[in-house]
N, C-alpha and C positions, 0 to 999 in steps of 0.2 A: 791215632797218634797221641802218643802223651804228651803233655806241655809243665815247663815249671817257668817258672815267674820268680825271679831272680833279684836280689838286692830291695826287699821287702822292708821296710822301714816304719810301719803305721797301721793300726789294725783298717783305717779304711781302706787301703791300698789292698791289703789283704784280704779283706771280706769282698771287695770289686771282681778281684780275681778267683775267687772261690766261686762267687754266682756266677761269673760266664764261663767257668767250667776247666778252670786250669786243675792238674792233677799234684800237683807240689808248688811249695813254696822255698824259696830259699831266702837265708839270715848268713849275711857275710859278717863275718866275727876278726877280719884279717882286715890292715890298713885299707881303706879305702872310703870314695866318698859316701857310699853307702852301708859303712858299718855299724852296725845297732851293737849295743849291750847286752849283755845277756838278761840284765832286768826288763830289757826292750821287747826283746825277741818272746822271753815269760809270757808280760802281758799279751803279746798278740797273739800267742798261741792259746793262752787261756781263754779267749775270743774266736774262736774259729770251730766249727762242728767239726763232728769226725769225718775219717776217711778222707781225710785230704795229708798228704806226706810233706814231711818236715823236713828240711835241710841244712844243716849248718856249714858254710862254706869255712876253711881254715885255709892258713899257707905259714907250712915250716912252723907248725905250734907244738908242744910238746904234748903229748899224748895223753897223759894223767891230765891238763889242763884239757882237753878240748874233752874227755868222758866228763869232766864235772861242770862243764858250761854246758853237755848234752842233759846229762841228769837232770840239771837245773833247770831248763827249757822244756824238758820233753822232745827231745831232738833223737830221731834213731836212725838217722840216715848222713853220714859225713861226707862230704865234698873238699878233697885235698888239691889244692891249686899251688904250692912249691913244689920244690926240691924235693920229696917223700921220697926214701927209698924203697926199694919191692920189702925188705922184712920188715920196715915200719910199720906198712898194714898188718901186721902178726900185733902189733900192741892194739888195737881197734877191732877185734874181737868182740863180734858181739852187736858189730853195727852194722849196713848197709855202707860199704863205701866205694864215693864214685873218686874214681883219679881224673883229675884233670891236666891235660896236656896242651900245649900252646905249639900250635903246628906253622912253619914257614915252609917245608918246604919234604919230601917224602921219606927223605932219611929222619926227619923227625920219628917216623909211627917206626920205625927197628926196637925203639926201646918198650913200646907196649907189651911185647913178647916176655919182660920179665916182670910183668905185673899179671895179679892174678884178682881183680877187682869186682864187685860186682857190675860195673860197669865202667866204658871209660866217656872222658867227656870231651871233647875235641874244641878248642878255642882259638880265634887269630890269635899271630904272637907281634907284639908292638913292647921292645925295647923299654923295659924298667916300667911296665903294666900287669899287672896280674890277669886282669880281666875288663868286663864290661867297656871294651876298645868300641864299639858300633863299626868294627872295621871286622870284614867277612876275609874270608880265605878261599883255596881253589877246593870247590868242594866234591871233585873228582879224587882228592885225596883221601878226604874223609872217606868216602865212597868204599876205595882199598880197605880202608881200616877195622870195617867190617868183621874181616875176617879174623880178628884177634879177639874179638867179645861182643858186647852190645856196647852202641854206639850212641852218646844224645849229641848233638849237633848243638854248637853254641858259635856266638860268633859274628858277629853285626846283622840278627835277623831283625826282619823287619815285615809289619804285616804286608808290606809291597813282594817282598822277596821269598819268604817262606817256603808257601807252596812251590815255588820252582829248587830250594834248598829240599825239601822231602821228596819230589820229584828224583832229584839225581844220587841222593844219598842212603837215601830208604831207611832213615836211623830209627831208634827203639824210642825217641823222644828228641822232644826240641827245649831248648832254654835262650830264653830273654830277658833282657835288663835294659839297658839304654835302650832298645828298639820301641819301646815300649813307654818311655817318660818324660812328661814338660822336663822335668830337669834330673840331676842326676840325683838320685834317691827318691822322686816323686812321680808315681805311677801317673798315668794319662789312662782315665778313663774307656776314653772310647777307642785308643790305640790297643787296648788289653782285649776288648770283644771284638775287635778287626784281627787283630791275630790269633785270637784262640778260634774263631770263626776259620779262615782259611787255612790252619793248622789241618782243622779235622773235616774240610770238606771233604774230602775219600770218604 
């Protein structure tokens, strides 16, 4: 099971997650409590060994701006959390992008069909929130969704919860943020090796 480690803010937080074996990192670049700068996000990646994947989360940014906040970082992998249309991804050429979608209810996943992603990323949807809600959804939906691409499961996990969300979803990867932090932007040590732990016990 892959695991990303989401709303990254501080190379310690980062380097935490790296040694207990997370496979991505994510840098929200899009309002929110956990938004870094792209000087931010620089530094921290300039501090982390290789082979661990990059991610730059956006929402509704303009295209020429988020390749030159990738460039600038060393980011190759995009994480779209608006309103993205399916040919938008035609300007992101060149990168790994995951679409993400805020699922309430099944008629949400109809519209996956017009995207062609390299992955899609499945989140609760909590009214005028983009993300890192720590509120889960029916994950028998997610489940369905499968069948449109690969799947990472996001979504109020929690090292409590996890395993029973991989259990019934069987996604290509999981992503955490609030599950995972004393507060919002600030990783929890020991909550990071409790859930990267029961992530990968299969």
């Amino acid at each position: 099971m892959r695991i990303k480690i989401c709303g990254i803010t501080n190379i310690k937080d980062a380097e935490t997650a790296v040694e207990y074996g997370a496979d991505a990192l994510g840098f929200v670049f899009a309002i929110s409590p956990r938004q870094v700068t792209k000087e931010q996000a620089r530094d921290i990646v300039a501090a982390l060994p290789p082979f661990v994947s990059l991610v730059g989360v956006f929402a509704d940014e303009q295209a020429d701006k988020i390749r030159g906040i990738c460039n600038f970082c060393g980011i190759h992998t995009v994480q779209l959390h608006g309103n993205e249309s399916p040919p938008y991804l035609n300007d992101l050429k060149g990168y790994k992008i995951i679409k993400a979608f805020r699922v309430k209810d099944e008629n949400d996943l109809k519209q996956l069909a017009n995207y062609k992603p390299h992955a899609f990323l499945l989140d609760s949807y909590i009214k005028g929130v983009m993300g890192g809600t720590g509120k889960t959804f029916n994950w028998e939906i997610a489940k369905q969704a499968c069948k449109y691409g690969t799947i990472i499961l996001s979504g109020g996990l929690t090292p409590d919860n996890v395993k029973e969300a991989i259990r019934i979803v069987s996604p290509y990867a999981v992503d955490v943020s609030s599950g995972v932090e004393s507060s919002p932007g600030t990783k929890n040590a020991s909550l990071i090796k409790e859930f990267i732990t029961n992530a990968k016990w299969q």
